[in-house]
C-alpha positions as CSV (number, residue, x, y, z in Angstrom):
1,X,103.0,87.6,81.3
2,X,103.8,86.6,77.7
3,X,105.1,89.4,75.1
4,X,103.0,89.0,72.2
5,X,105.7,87.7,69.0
6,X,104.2,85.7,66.4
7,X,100.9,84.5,65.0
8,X,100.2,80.8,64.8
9,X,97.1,78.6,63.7
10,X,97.1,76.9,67.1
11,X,94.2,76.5,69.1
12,X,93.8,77.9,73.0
13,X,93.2,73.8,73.8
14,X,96.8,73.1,71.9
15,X,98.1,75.7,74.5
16,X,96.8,74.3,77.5
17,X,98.1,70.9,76.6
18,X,101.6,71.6,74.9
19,X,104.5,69.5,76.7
20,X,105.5,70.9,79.4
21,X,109.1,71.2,80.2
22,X,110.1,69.9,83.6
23,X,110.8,73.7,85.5
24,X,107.4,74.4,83.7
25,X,105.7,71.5,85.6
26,X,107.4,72.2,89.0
27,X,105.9,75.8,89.1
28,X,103.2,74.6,87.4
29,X,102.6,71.4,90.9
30,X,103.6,74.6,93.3
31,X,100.5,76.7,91.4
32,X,98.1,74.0,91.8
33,X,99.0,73.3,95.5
34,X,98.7,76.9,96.5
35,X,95.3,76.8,94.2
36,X,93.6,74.1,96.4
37,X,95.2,75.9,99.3
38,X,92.9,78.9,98.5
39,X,90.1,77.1,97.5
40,X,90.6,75.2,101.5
41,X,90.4,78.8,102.6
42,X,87.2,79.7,101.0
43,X,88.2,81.4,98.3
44,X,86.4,80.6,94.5
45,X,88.2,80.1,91.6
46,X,87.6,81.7,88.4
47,X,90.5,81.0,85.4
48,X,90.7,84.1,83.2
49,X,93.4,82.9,80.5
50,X,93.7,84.3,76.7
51,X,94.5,82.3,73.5
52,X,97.8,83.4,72.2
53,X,96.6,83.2,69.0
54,X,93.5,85.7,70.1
55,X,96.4,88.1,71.7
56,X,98.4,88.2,68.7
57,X,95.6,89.3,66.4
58,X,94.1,91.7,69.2
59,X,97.6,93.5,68.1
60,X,96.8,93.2,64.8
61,X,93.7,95.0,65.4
62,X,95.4,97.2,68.0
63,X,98.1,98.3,65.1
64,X,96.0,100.5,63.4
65,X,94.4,102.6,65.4
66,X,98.0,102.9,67.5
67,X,99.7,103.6,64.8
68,X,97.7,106.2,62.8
69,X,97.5,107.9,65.8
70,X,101.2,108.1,66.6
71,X,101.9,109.3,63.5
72,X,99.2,112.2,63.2
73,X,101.2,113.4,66.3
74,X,104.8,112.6,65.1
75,X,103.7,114.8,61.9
76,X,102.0,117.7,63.8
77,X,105.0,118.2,66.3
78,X,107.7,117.6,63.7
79,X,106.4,118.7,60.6
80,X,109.9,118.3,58.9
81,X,111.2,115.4,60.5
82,X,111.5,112.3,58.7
83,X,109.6,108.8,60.1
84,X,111.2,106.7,58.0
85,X,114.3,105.3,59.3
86,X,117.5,104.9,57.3
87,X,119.4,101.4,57.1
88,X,121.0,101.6,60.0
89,X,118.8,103.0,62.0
90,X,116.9,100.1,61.0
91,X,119.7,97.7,62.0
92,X,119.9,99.5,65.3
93,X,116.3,98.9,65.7
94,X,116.4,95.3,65.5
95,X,119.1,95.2,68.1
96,X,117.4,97.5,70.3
97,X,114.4,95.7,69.6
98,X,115.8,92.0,71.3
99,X,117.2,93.8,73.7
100,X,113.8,95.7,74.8
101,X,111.9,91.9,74.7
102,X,114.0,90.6,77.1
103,X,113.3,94.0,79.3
104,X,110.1,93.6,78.6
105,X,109.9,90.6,81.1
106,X,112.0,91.9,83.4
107,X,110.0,95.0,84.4
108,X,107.0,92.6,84.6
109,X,109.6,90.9,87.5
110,X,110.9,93.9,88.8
111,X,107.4,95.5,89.3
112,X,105.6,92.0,91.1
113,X,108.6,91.4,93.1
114,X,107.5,94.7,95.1
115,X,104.4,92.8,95.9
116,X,105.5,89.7,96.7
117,X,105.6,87.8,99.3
118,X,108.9,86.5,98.9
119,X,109.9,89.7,96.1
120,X,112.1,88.1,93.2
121,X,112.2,84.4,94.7
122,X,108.8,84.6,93.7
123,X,109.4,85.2,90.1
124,X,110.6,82.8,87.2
125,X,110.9,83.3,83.5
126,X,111.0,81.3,81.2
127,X,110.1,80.5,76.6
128,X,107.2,78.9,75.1
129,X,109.9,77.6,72.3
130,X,106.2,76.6,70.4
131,X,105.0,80.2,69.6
132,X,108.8,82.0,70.4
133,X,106.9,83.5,73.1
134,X,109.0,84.7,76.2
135,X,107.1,85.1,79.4
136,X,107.5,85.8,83.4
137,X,105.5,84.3,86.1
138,X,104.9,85.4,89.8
139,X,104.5,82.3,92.1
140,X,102.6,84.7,94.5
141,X,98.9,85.6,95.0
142,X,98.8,89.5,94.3
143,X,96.3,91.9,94.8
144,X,93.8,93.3,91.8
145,X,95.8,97.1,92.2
146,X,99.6,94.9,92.3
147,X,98.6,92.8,89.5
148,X,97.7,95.5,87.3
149,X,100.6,97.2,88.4
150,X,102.7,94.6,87.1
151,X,101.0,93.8,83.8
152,X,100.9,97.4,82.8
153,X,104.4,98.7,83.6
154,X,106.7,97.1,80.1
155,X,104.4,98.8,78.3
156,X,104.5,102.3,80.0
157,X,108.1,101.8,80.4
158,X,109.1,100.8,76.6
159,X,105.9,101.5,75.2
160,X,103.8,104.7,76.2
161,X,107.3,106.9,77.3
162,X,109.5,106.4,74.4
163,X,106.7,106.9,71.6
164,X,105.9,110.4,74.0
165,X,109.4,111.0,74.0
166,X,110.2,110.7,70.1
167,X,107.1,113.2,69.1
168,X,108.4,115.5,71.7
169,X,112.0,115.5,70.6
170,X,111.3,114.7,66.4
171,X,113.2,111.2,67.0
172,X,111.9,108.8,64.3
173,X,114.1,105.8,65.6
174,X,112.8,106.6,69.4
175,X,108.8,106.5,68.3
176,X,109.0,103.3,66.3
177,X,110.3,101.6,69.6
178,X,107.7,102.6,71.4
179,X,105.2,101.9,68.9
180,X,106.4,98.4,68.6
181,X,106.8,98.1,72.1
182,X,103.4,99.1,73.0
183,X,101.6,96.9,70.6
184,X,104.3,93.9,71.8
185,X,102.4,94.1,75.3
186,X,98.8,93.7,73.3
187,X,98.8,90.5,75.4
188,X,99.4,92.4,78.5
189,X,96.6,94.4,77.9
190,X,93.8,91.8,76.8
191,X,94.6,90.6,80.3
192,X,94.4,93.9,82.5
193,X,91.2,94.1,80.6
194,X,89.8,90.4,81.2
195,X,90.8,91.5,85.0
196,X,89.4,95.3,84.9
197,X,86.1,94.0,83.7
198,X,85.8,90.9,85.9
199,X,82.8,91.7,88.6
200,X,83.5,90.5,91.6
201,X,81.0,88.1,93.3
202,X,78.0,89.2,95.6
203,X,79.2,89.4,98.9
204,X,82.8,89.0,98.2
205,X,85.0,90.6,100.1
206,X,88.8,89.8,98.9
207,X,90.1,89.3,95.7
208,X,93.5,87.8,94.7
209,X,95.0,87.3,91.1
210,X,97.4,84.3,90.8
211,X,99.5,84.7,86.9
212,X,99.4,81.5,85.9
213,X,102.9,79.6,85.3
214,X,102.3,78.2,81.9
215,X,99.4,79.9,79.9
216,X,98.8,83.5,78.9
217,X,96.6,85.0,81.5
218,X,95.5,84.6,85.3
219,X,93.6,83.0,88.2
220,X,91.2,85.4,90.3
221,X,90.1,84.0,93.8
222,X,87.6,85.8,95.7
223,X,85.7,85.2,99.2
């Protein structure tokens, strides 16, 4: 999964072909193996990856409504409570903030490695140094529920709880996190909605979703 960072005026065929580094190509030769592996079984392939670029102004988009939102409920709870933060909160937020994108992979880790077949052998993190993207990729097959699971859990975690948690106790510093934090897993959320609203082939019976190890997004096989 890649935490959504910066905009850029890349293309989605600039991603796909970007130099890989040589970790990046190893898990990238271990996904393809296992790929054909599935494909040997019976199982079809169907590539569900996002354009960075499209993830990052999805959050743009995203921001709005989020924020508005947010605050309507900061204001109606804590009518007397300030949301703008003073200079060191905002210095605190900046630390907290690196701090939380680095967590921010980690849960998607900790979460897959549950599910996997091997549990945290299974996952790898790693930078796209291009779009100072960070991401985290498991080298196992999961199922739809695990994936989901997975994708969804940095932004519950960082996201969702802390911006609940700062309109229920009139913290300013506590809802910005969240709100950044929720909007930082906009790419996580394109995804689980790519996978929610894939329909599944006539007949099939089994689906798999297989992140893939060096773009944004993931690899449904079905039979």
């Amino acid at each position: 999964m890649y935490l959504c960072v910066v905009l850029s005026d890349t293309t989605m065929d600039d991603e796909k072909n970007r130099k890989l580094s040589a970790r990046e190509q190893r898990r990238l030769d271990v996904f393809e193996k296992t790929s054909e592996a599935l494909v040997g079984q019976g199982y079809k392939r169907n590539d569900l990856n996002i354009s960075i670029v499209k993830a990052n102004l999805f959050v743009l988009l995203l921001a709005i409504p989020v924020t508005a939102i947010g605050v309507l409920l900061f204001a109606w709870k804590n009518p007397m409570a300030l949301l703008r933060p003073t200079p060191k909160e905002s210095l605190l937020f900046a630390v907290i903030f690196i701090v939380l994108i680095v967590a921010h992979e980690l849960i998607h880790g900790l979460t897959w490695s549950v599910f996997a077949e091997h549990h945290f052998k299974d996952i790898d993190f790693g930078f796209m140094k291009e779009y100072l993207t960070p991401y985290c990729t498991c080298a196992t097959p999961l199922t739809k529920r695990h994936y989901i699971w997975g994708a969804l859990m940095p932004c519950i975690v960082l996201g969702i709880i802390p911006a609940l948690l700062g309109i229920l106790l009139g913290s300013g510093l506590l809802f910005w996190i969240g709100i950044v934090m929720t909007l930082s897993a906009g790419g996580d959320l394109m995804i689980v909605w790519k996978v929610m609203r894939y329909k599944k082939q006539e007949g099939s019976e089994e689906i798999l979703i297989y992140d893939h190890p060096t773009q944004a997004g993931s690899v449904i096989f079905e039979k």
